[in-house]
Backbone bond lengths (Angstrom), bond angles and torsions (degrees), N, CA, C in turn:
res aa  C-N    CA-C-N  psi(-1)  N-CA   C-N-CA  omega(-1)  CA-C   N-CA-C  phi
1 X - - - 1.439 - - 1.524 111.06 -
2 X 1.496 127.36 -50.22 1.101 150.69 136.76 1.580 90.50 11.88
3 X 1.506 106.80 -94.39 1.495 129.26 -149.86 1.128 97.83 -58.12
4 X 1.426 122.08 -55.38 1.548 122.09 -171.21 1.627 104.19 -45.73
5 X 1.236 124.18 -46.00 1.777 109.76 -158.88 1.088 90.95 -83.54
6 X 1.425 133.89 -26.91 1.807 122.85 174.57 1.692 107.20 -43.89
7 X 1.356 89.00 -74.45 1.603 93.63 -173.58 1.617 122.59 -42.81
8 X 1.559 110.50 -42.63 1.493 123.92 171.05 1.352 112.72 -63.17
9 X 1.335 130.09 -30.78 1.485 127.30 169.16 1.856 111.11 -83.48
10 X 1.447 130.49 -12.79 1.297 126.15 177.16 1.711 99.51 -86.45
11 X 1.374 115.42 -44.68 1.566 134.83 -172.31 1.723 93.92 -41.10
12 X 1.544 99.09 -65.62 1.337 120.36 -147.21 1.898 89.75 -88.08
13 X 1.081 155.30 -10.55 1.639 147.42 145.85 1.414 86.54 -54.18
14 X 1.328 103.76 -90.27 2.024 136.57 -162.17 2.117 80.03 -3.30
15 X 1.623 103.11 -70.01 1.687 107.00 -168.61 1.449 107.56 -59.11
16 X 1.257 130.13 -42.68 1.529 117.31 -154.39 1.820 89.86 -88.74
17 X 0.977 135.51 -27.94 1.588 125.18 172.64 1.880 111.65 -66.43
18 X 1.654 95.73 -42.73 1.575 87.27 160.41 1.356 114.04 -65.41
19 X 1.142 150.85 -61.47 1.750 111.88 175.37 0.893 125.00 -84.47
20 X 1.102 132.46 6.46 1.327 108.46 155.01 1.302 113.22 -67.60
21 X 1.426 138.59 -52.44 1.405 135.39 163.75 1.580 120.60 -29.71
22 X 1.465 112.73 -43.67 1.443 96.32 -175.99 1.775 107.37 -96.86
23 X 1.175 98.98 3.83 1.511 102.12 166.04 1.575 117.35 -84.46
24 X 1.517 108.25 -23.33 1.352 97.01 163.46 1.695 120.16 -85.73
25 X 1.452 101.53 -19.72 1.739 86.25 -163.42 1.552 88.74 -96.80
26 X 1.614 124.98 22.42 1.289 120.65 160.01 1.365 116.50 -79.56
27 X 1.625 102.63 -27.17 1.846 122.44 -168.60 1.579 103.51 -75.36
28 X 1.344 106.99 -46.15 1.205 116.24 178.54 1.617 108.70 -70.85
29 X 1.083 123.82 -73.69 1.419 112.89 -167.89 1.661 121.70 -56.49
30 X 1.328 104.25 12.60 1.866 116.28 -170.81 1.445 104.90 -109.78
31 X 1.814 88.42 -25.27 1.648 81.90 -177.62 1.566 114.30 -91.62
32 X 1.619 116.25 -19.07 1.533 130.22 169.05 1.601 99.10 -69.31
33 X 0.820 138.34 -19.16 1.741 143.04 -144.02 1.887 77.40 -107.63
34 X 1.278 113.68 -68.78 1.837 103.54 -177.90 1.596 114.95 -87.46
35 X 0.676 97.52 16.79 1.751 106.57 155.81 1.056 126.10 -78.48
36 X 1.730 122.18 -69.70 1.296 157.92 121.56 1.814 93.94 15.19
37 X 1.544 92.18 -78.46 1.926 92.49 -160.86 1.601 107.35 -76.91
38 X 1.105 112.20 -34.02 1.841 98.01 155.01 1.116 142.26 -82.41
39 X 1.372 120.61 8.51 1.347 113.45 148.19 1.676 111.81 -101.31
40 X 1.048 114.80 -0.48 1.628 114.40 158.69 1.624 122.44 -76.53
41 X 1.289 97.26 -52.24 1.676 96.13 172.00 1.508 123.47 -115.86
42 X 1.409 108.58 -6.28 1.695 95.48 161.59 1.458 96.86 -171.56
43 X 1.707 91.89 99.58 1.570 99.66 177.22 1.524 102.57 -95.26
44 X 1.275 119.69 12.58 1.283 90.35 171.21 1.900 131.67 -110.77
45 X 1.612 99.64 -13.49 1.455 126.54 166.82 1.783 111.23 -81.71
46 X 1.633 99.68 -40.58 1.586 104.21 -166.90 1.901 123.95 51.42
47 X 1.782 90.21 54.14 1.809 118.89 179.73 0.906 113.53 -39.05
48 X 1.563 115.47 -52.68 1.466 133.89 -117.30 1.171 113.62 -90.92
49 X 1.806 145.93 104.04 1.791 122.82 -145.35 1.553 78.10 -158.66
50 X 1.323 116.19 163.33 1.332 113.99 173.64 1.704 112.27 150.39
51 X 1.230 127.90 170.89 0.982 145.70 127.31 1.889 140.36 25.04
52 X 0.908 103.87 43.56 1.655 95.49 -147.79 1.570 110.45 -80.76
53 X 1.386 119.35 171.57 1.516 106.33 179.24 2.110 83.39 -169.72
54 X 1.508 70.58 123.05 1.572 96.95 -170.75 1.779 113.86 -63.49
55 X 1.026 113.51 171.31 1.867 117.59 -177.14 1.705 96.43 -72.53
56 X 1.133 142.90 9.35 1.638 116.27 173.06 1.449 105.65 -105.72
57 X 1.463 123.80 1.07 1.668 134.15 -157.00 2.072 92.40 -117.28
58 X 1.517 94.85 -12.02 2.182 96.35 176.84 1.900 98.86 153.36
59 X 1.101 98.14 -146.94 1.794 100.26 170.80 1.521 97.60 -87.18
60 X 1.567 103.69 136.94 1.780 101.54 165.73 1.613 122.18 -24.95
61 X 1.194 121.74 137.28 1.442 105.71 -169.88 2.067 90.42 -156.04
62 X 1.674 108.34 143.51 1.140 123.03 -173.62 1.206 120.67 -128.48
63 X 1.708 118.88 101.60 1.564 126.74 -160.61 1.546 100.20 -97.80
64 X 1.254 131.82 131.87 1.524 130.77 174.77 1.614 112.55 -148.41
65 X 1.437 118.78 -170.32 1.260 122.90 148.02 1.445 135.04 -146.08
66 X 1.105 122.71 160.22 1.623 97.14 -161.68 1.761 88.67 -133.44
67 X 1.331 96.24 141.35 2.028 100.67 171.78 1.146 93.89 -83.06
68 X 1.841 87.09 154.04 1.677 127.34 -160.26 1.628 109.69 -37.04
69 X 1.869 109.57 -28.01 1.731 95.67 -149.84 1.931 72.03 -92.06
70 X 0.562 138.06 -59.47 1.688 137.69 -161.60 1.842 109.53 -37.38
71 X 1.373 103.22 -55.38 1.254 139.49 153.11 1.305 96.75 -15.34
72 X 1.240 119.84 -94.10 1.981 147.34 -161.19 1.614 81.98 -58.28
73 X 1.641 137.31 -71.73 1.349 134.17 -164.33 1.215 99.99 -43.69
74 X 1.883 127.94 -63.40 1.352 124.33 -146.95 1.948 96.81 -58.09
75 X 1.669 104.69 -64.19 1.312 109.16 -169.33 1.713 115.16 -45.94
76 X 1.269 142.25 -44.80 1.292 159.02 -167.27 2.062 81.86 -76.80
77 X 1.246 132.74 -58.36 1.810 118.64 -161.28 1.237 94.55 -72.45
78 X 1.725 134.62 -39.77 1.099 126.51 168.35 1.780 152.18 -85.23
79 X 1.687 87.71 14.75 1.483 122.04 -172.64 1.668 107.15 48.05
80 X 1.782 101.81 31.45 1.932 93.67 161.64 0.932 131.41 -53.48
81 X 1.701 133.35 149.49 1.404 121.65 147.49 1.142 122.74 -136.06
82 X 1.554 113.27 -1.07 1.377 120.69 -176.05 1.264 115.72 -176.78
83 X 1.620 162.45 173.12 0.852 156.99 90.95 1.475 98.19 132.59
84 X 1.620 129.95 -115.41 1.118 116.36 -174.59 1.873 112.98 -156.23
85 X 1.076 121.37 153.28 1.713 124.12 -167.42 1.120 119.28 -96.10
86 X 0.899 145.55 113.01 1.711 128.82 -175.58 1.633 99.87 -113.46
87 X 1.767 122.13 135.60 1.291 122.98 174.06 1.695 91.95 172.24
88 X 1.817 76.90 127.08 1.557 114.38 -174.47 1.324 104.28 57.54
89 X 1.431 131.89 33.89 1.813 112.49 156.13 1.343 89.20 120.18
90 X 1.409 135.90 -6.08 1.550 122.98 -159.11 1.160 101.71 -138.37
91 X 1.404 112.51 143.51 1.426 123.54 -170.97 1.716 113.03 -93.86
92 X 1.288 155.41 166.13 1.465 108.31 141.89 1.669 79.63 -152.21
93 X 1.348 108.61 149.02 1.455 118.81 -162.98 1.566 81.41 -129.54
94 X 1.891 110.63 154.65 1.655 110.37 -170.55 1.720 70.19 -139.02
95 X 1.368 123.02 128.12 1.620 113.29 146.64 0.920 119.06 -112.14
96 X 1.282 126.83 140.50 1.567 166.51 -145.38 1.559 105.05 -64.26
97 X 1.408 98.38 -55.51 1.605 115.18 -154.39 2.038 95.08 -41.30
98 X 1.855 92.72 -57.20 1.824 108.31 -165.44 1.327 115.62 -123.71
99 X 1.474 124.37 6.21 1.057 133.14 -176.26 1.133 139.12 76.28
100 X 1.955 113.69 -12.60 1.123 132.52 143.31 1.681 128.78 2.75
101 X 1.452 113.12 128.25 1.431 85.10 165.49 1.391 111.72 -156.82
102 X 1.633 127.13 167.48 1.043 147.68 -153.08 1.550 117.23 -80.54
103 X 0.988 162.31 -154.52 1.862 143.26 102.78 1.508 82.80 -178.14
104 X 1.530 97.50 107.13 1.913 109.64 151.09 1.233 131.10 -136.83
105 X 1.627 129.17 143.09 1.154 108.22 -157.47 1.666 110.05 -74.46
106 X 1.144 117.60 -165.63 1.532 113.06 -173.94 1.531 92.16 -132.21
């Protein structure tokens, strides 16, 4: 009986230190991941917030949305009008319809 709760108390740390670990280097790598895309496309507001999904789920990739006036600034500082940007490794697509937007690395 002994042995059993040993093992059930190493089992059951061994898991809760694993997430917590990848819950931090999730915190961390989300916050380098929007760092990264605001100083690429708007280092000077720092818009860019959202959604993140780490490199084992595809290439890092950053889903968000931004209201209309942020929207109109980003496209007009970055002479957008459609389709998608590529600079330094990162993609970032803005669509029109909701303002939604794209950002993955390449």
């Amino acid at each position: 009986m002994c042995k059993t709760k040993s093992k059930v108390l190493r089992v059951g740390s061994l898991a809760l230190i694993s997430v917590l670990l990848l819950g931090l280097v999730y915190i961390y790598q989300r916050s380098r991941f929007i760092q990264k895309t605001n100083a690429l496309f708007d280092p000077k507001e720092k818009a860019f917030t959202g959604i993140f999904l780490p490199w084992p789920i595809g290439h890092p990739s950053l889903f968000g949305g931004l209201d209309p006036k942020t929207d109109s600034r980003i496209r007009a500082s970055l002479g957008y009008d459609s389709g998608s940007i590529n600079t330094n490794g990162m993609t970032l697509t803005i669509y029109a319809s909701d303002g939604t937007f794209f950002v993955h690395a390449n």
